[in-house]
C-alpha positions as CSV (number, residue, x, y, z in Angstrom):
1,X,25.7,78.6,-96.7
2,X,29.1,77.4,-95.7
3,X,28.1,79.0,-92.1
4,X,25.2,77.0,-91.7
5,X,27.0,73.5,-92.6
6,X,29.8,75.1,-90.0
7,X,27.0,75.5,-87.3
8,X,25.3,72.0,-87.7
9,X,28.8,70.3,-88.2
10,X,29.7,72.3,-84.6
11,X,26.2,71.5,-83.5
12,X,26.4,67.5,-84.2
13,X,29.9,67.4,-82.7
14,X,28.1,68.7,-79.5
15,X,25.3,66.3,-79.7
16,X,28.0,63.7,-80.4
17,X,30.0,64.4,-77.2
18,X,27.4,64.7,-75.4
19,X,26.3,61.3,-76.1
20,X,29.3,59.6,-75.7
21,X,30.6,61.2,-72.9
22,X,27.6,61.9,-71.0
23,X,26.1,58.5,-71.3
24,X,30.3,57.5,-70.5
25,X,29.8,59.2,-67.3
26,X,26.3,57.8,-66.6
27,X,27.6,54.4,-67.0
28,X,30.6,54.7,-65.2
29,X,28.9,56.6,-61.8
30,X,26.1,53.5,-62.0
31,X,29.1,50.8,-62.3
32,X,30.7,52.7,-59.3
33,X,27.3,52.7,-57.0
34,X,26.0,49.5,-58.4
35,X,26.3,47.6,-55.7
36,X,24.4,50.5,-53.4
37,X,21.8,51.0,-55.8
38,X,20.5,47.0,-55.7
39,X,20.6,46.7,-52.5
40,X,18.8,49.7,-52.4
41,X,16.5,48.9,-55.3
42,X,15.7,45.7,-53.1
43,X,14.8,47.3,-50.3
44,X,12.0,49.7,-52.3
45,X,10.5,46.5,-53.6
46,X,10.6,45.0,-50.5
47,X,9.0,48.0,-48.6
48,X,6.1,48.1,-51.7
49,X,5.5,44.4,-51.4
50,X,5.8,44.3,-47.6
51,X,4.3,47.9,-46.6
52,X,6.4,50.5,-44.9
53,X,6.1,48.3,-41.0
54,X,7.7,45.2,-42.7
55,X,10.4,47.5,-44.1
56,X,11.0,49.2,-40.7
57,X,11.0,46.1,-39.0
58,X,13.9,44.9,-40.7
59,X,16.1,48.0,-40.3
60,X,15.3,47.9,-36.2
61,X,16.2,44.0,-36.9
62,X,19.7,45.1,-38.7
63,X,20.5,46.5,-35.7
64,X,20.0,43.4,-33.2
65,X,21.5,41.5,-35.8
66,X,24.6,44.1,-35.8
67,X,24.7,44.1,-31.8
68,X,23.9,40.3,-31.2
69,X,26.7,39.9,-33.8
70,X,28.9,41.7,-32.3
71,X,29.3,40.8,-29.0
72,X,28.7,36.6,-29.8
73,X,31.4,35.3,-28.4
74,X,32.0,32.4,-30.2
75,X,32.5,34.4,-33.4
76,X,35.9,32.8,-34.1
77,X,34.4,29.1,-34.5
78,X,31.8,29.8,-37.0
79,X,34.0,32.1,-39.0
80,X,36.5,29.8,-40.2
81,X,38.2,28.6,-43.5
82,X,40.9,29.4,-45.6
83,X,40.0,32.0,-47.6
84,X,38.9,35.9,-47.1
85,X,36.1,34.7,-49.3
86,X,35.0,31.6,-46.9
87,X,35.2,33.8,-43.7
88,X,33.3,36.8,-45.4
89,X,30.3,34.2,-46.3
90,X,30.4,32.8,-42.6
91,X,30.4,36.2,-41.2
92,X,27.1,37.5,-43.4
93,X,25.5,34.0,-42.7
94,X,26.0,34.3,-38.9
95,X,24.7,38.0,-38.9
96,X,21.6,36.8,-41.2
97,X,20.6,34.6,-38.7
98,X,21.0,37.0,-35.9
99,X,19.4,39.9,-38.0
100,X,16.8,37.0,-39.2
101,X,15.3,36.2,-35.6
102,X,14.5,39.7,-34.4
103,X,13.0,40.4,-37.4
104,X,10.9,38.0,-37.0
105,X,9.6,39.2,-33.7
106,X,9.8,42.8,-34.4
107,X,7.5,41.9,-37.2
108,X,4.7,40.0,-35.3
109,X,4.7,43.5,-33.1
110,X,4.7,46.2,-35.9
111,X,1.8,47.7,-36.4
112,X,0.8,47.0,-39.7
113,X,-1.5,50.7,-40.3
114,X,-2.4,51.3,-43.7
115,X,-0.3,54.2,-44.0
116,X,1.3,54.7,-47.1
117,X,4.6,56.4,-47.7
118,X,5.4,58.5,-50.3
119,X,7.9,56.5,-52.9
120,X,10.5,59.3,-53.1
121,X,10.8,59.1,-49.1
122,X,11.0,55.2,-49.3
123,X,13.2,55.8,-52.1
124,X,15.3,57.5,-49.7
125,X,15.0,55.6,-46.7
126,X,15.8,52.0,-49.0
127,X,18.8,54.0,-50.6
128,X,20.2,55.3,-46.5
129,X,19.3,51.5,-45.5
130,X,21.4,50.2,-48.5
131,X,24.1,52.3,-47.5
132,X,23.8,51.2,-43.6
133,X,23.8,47.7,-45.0
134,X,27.2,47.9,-47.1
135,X,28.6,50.2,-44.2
136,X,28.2,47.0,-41.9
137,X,29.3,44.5,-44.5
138,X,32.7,46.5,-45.1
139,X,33.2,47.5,-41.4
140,X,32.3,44.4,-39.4
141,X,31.8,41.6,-42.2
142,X,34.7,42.3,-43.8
143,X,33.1,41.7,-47.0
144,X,36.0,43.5,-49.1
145,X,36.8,40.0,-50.2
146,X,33.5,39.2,-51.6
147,X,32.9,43.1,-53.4
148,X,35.7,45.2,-53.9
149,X,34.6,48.6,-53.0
150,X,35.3,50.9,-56.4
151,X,36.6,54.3,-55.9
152,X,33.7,56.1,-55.3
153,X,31.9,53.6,-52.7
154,X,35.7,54.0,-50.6
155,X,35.3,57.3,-50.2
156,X,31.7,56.6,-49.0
157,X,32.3,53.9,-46.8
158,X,35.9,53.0,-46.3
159,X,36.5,56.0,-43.6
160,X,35.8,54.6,-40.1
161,X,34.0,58.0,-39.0
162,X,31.7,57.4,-41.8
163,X,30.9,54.1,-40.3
164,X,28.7,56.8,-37.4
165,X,26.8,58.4,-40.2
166,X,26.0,55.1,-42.3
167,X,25.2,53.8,-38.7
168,X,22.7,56.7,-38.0
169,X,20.7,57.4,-41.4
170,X,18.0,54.8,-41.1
171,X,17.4,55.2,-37.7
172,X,17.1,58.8,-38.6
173,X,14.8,58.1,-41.7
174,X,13.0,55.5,-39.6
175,X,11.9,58.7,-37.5
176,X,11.0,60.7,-39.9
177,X,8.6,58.0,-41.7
178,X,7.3,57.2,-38.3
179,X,5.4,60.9,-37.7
Protein backbone atom coordinates (compact mmCIF):
# COMPACT_ATOMS: atom_id res chain seq x y z
CA UNK A 1 0.00 0.00 0.00
CA UNK A 2 2.65 2.52 0.78
CA UNK A 3 3.87 1.84 -2.98
CA UNK A 4 0.76 2.72 -4.44
CA UNK A 5 0.38 6.24 -2.35
CA UNK A 6 4.30 6.51 -3.59
CA UNK A 7 3.18 5.98 -7.26
CA UNK A 8 0.09 8.48 -7.23
CA UNK A 9 2.12 10.96 -5.08
CA UNK A 10 5.06 10.59 -8.08
CA UNK A 11 2.20 10.49 -10.54
CA UNK A 12 0.45 13.89 -9.29
CA UNK A 13 3.82 15.64 -9.00
CA UNK A 14 4.01 14.80 -12.81
CA UNK A 15 0.61 15.99 -13.62
CA UNK A 16 1.45 18.98 -11.36
CA UNK A 17 4.61 19.96 -13.41
CA UNK A 18 3.18 19.36 -16.23
CA UNK A 19 0.53 21.87 -15.66
CA UNK A 20 2.42 24.45 -14.41
CA UNK A 21 5.22 24.31 -16.54
CA UNK A 22 3.75 23.25 -19.69
CA UNK A 23 0.97 25.71 -19.62
CA UNK A 24 4.24 28.24 -18.26
CA UNK A 25 5.76 27.61 -21.55
CA UNK A 26 2.51 27.84 -23.62
CA UNK A 27 2.02 31.18 -22.16
CA UNK A 28 5.24 32.47 -22.49
CA UNK A 29 5.90 31.19 -26.44
CA UNK A 30 2.21 33.00 -27.20
CA UNK A 31 3.41 36.35 -25.20
CA UNK A 32 6.63 36.05 -27.32
CA UNK A 33 4.67 35.61 -30.91
CA UNK A 34 1.67 37.61 -29.86
CA UNK A 35 2.12 40.30 -31.85
CA UNK A 36 2.60 37.75 -35.15
CA UNK A 37 -0.20 35.65 -34.27
CA UNK A 38 -2.96 38.85 -34.40
CA UNK A 39 -1.85 40.15 -37.23
CA UNK A 40 -2.00 36.91 -38.50
CA UNK A 41 -5.28 35.90 -36.89
CA UNK A 42 -6.54 39.24 -38.76
CA UNK A 43 -5.59 38.28 -41.83
CA UNK A 44 -7.52 34.62 -41.65
CA UNK A 45 -10.64 36.57 -40.83
CA UNK A 46 -10.06 38.91 -43.29
CA UNK A 47 -9.44 36.33 -46.10
CA UNK A 48 -12.89 34.26 -44.70
CA UNK A 49 -14.91 37.46 -44.77
CA UNK A 50 -13.32 38.77 -47.94
CA UNK A 51 -12.60 35.44 -49.93
CA UNK A 52 -9.18 34.32 -50.82
CA UNK A 53 -8.93 37.36 -54.16
CA UNK A 54 -9.59 40.08 -51.51
CA UNK A 55 -6.86 38.54 -49.37
CA UNK A 56 -4.37 38.29 -52.28
CA UNK A 57 -5.08 41.57 -53.41
CA UNK A 58 -3.83 43.11 -50.33
CA UNK A 59 -0.59 41.13 -50.13
CA UNK A 60 0.25 42.20 -54.08
CA UNK A 61 -0.93 45.80 -52.51
CA UNK A 62 1.80 45.46 -49.55
CA UNK A 63 4.15 45.34 -52.02
CA UNK A 64 3.32 48.68 -53.98
CA UNK A 65 2.76 50.12 -50.84
CA UNK A 66 6.47 48.83 -49.77
CA UNK A 67 8.00 50.11 -53.20
CA UNK A 68 5.94 53.39 -53.61
CA UNK A 69 7.03 53.90 -50.02
CA UNK A 70 10.20 53.49 -50.50
CA UNK A 71 11.35 55.36 -53.17
CA UNK A 72 8.81 58.66 -52.14
CA UNK A 73 10.93 61.24 -52.04
CA UNK A 74 9.57 63.45 -49.82
CA UNK A 75 9.66 60.88 -46.96
CA UNK A 76 11.46 63.22 -44.61
CA UNK A 77 8.53 65.84 -44.47
CA UNK A 78 5.77 63.67 -43.55
CA UNK A 79 7.85 61.69 -41.13
CA UNK A 80 8.46 64.20 -38.62
CA UNK A 81 8.14 64.87 -34.74
CA UNK A 82 9.98 64.38 -31.81
CA UNK A 83 9.63 61.23 -30.78
CA UNK A 84 10.55 57.51 -32.17
CA UNK A 85 6.91 56.96 -31.41
CA UNK A 86 5.58 60.10 -33.61
CA UNK A 87 7.90 59.17 -36.64
CA UNK A 88 6.96 55.38 -36.41
CA UNK A 89 3.07 56.38 -36.62
CA UNK A 90 3.87 58.77 -39.62
CA UNK A 91 5.83 56.15 -41.32
CA UNK A 92 2.91 53.30 -41.05
CA UNK A 93 0.29 56.07 -41.90
CA UNK A 94 2.21 57.11 -45.11
CA UNK A 95 2.72 53.34 -46.17
CA UNK A 96 -1.16 52.74 -45.40
CA UNK A 97 -2.00 55.08 -47.79
CA UNK A 98 0.37 53.93 -50.41
CA UNK A 99 -0.47 50.16 -49.64
CA UNK A 100 -4.28 51.51 -49.44
CA UNK A 101 -4.60 52.85 -53.16
CA UNK A 102 -3.29 49.80 -54.98
CA UNK A 103 -5.30 47.77 -53.18
CA UNK A 104 -7.98 49.32 -54.11
CA UNK A 105 -7.25 48.80 -57.75
CA UNK A 106 -5.84 45.46 -57.56
CA UNK A 107 -9.10 44.65 -56.02
CA UNK A 108 -11.59 45.95 -58.69
CA UNK A 109 -9.23 43.60 -61.12
CA UNK A 110 -9.15 40.25 -58.98
CA UNK A 111 -11.06 37.81 -60.09
CA UNK A 112 -13.34 37.14 -57.50
CA UNK A 113 -13.90 32.91 -58.45
CA UNK A 114 -15.59 31.05 -55.98
CA UNK A 115 -12.79 29.04 -55.19
CA UNK A 116 -12.35 28.19 -51.72
CA UNK A 117 -9.13 27.62 -49.96
CA UNK A 118 -8.47 25.18 -47.51
CA UNK A 119 -8.23 27.08 -43.90
CA UNK A 120 -4.92 25.34 -42.90
CA UNK A 121 -3.35 26.77 -46.26
CA UNK A 122 -4.96 30.33 -45.51
CA UNK A 123 -3.91 29.66 -42.05
CA UNK A 124 -0.50 29.52 -43.46
CA UNK A 125 -0.56 32.07 -45.98
CA UNK A 126 -2.20 34.82 -43.14
CA UNK A 127 0.59 33.56 -40.61
CA UNK A 128 3.74 34.07 -43.76
CA UNK A 129 1.74 37.58 -44.55
CA UNK A 130 1.82 38.50 -40.79
CA UNK A 131 5.29 37.78 -40.70
CA UNK A 132 6.04 39.85 -44.14
CA UNK A 133 3.99 42.58 -42.43
CA UNK A 134 6.11 42.88 -39.07
CA UNK A 135 9.34 42.21 -41.30
CA UNK A 136 8.46 45.64 -43.06
CA UNK A 137 7.32 47.45 -40.00
CA UNK A 138 10.78 46.61 -38.19
CA UNK A 139 13.01 46.95 -41.36
CA UNK A 140 11.66 50.02 -43.12
CA UNK A 141 8.98 51.50 -40.48
CA UNK A 142 11.06 51.35 -37.85
CA UNK A 143 8.34 50.38 -35.70
CA UNK A 144 10.70 49.14 -32.76
CA UNK A 145 9.52 52.24 -30.99
CA UNK A 146 5.90 51.35 -31.10
CA UNK A 147 6.46 47.17 -30.31
CA UNK A 148 9.50 46.10 -28.82
CA UNK A 149 10.34 42.92 -30.59
CA UNK A 150 10.73 40.11 -27.60
CA UNK A 151 13.42 37.61 -27.83
CA UNK A 152 11.98 35.22 -29.96
CA UNK A 153 10.42 37.73 -32.74
CA UNK A 154 14.44 39.22 -32.89
CA UNK A 155 15.71 36.19 -33.83
CA UNK A 156 12.89 36.02 -36.42
CA UNK A 157 13.02 39.35 -37.77
CA UNK A 158 15.80 41.44 -36.46
CA UNK A 159 18.53 39.79 -38.93
CA UNK A 160 18.64 41.92 -42.18
CA UNK A 161 19.05 38.57 -44.35
CA UNK A 162 15.81 37.47 -42.91
CA UNK A 163 14.28 40.68 -44.22
CA UNK A 164 14.74 38.42 -48.07
CA UNK A 165 12.80 35.40 -46.69
CA UNK A 166 9.95 37.51 -44.78
CA UNK A 167 10.03 39.48 -48.14
CA UNK A 168 9.51 36.27 -50.30
CA UNK A 169 6.95 33.98 -48.30
CA UNK A 170 3.68 35.52 -49.45
CA UNK A 171 4.57 35.88 -52.77
CA UNK A 172 5.50 32.35 -52.54
CA UNK A 173 2.17 31.29 -50.78
CA UNK A 174 0.38 33.59 -53.17
CA UNK A 175 1.63 31.05 -55.92
CA UNK A 176 0.87 28.21 -54.41
CA UNK A 177 -2.88 29.27 -53.63
CA UNK A 178 -3.12 30.65 -57.10
CA UNK A 179 -2.85 26.89 -58.92
Amino acid sequence: MGTASVCYASGMDIVNQFATGGFGSIVTFFGNFLVLVVIAALLFFFALRAGRAMLISLILALYVGFALFTVFPYKEMFIVGDSALVRAVAGIALFAVFTFFPYILLRRVATSGSMRINPIVLSLLALVTGGFVLALGYHVLDIAAVIPLTPSLDALFAPDKYFFWWFLAPLAGVYLTAR
